[in-house]
C-alpha positions as CSV (number, residue, x, y, z in Angstrom):
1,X,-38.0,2.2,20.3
2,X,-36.0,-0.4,18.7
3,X,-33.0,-2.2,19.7
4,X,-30.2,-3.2,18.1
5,X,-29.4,-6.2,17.2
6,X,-33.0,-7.4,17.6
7,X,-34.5,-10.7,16.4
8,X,-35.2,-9.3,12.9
9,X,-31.6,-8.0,12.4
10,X,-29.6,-10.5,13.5
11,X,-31.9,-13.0,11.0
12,X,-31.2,-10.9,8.4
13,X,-27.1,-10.9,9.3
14,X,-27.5,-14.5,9.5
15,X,-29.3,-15.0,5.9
16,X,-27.1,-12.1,4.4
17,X,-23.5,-14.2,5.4
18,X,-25.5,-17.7,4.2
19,X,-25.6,-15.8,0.7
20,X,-22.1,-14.0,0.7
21,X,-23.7,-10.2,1.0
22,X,-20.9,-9.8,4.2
23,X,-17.5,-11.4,3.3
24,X,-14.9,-12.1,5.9
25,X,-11.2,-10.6,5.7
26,X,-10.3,-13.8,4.9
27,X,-11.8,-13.1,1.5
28,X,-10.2,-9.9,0.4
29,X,-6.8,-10.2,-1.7
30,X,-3.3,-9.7,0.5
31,X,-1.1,-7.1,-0.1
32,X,2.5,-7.8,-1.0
33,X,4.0,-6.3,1.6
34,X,7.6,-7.1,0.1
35,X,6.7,-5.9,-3.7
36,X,5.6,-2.5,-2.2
37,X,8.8,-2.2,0.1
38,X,10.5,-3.1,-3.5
39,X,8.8,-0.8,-5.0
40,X,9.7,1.9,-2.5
41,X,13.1,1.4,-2.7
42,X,13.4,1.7,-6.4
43,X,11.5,5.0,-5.9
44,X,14.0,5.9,-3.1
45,X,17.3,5.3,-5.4
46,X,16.0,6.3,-8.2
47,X,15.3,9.5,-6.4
48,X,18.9,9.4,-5.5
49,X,17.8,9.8,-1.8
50,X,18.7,8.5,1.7
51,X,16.4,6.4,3.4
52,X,15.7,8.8,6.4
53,X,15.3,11.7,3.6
54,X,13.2,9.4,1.7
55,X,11.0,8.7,4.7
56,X,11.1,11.9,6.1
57,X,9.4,13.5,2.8
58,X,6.4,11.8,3.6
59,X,6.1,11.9,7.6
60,X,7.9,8.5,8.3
61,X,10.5,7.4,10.8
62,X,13.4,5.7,9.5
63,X,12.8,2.6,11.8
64,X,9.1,2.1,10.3
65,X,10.3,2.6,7.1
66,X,12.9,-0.4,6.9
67,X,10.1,-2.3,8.8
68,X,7.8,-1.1,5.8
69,X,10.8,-1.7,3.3
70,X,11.1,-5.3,5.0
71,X,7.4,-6.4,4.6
72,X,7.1,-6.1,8.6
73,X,4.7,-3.5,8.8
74,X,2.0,-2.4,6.1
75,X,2.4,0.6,4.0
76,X,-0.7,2.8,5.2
77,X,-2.8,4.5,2.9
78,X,-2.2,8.0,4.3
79,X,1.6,7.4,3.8
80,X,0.9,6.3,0.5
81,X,-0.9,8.8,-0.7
82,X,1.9,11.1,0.5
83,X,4.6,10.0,-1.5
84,X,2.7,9.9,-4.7
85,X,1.7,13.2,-4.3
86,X,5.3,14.4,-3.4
87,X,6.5,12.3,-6.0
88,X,4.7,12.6,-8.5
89,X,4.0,8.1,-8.7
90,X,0.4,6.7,-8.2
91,X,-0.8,4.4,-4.9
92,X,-1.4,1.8,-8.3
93,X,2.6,1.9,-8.6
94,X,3.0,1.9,-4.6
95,X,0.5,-1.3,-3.8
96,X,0.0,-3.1,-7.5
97,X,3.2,-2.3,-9.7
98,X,1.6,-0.3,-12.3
99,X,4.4,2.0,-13.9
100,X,1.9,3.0,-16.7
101,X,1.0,7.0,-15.4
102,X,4.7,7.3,-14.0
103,X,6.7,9.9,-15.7
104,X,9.1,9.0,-17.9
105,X,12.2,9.5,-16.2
106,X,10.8,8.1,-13.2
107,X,9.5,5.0,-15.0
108,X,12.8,4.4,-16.3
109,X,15.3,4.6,-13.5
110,X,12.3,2.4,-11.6
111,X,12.8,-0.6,-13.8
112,X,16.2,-0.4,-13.8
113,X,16.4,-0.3,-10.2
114,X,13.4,-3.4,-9.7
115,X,15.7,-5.1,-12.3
116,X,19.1,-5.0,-11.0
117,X,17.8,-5.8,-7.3
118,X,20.0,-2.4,-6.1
């Protein structure tokens, strides 16, 4: 029977970081946690709605979302997957700012909004 980590494994861990195969955290890009609660917000007005409606329509407590809105808490996956499929926006406009495949009326109310700061 073989254990884990044996001598074999834990060389081959040791050779695999020495040539980048297992990249630290440190490595992957950041999130801007602001330009998604920016992003949000535009959504938000330019779905004319409250924040707690907002929130709500995707299974998020007010509180979280202003910490989400102010960059103190990250915007998780599930949640964002959520709202685009209630809303009809991608997770590329949530996370990167990609108003490409946003409808129209959407994509045009969402500038506006980004644009005035409102």
């Amino acid at each position: 029977m073989c254990q884990w980590p044996n001598k074999e494994s834990l060389e081959f861990i040791s050779i695999s970081r020495q040539l980048g195969g297992m990249k630290k955290k440190d490595n992957m890009p950041r999130i801007d946690m602001l330009g998604v609660g920016r992003r949000l917000e535009a959504l938000r007005y330019a779905l004319d709605l409250s924040r707690k409606d907002f929130a709500s329509s995707f299974g998020l407590d007010p509180s979280s979302y202003t910490k989400t809105v102010d960059g103190e808490k990250q915007l998780r996956s599930e949640a964002a997957y959520a709202i685009a499929e209630q809303w009809g926006v991608t997770m590329d406009y949530l996370f990167r700012g990609r108003l490409v495949e946003l409808p129209e009326h959407l994509r045009e109310s969402i500038l506006k909004n980004l644009n005035t700061g409102d």
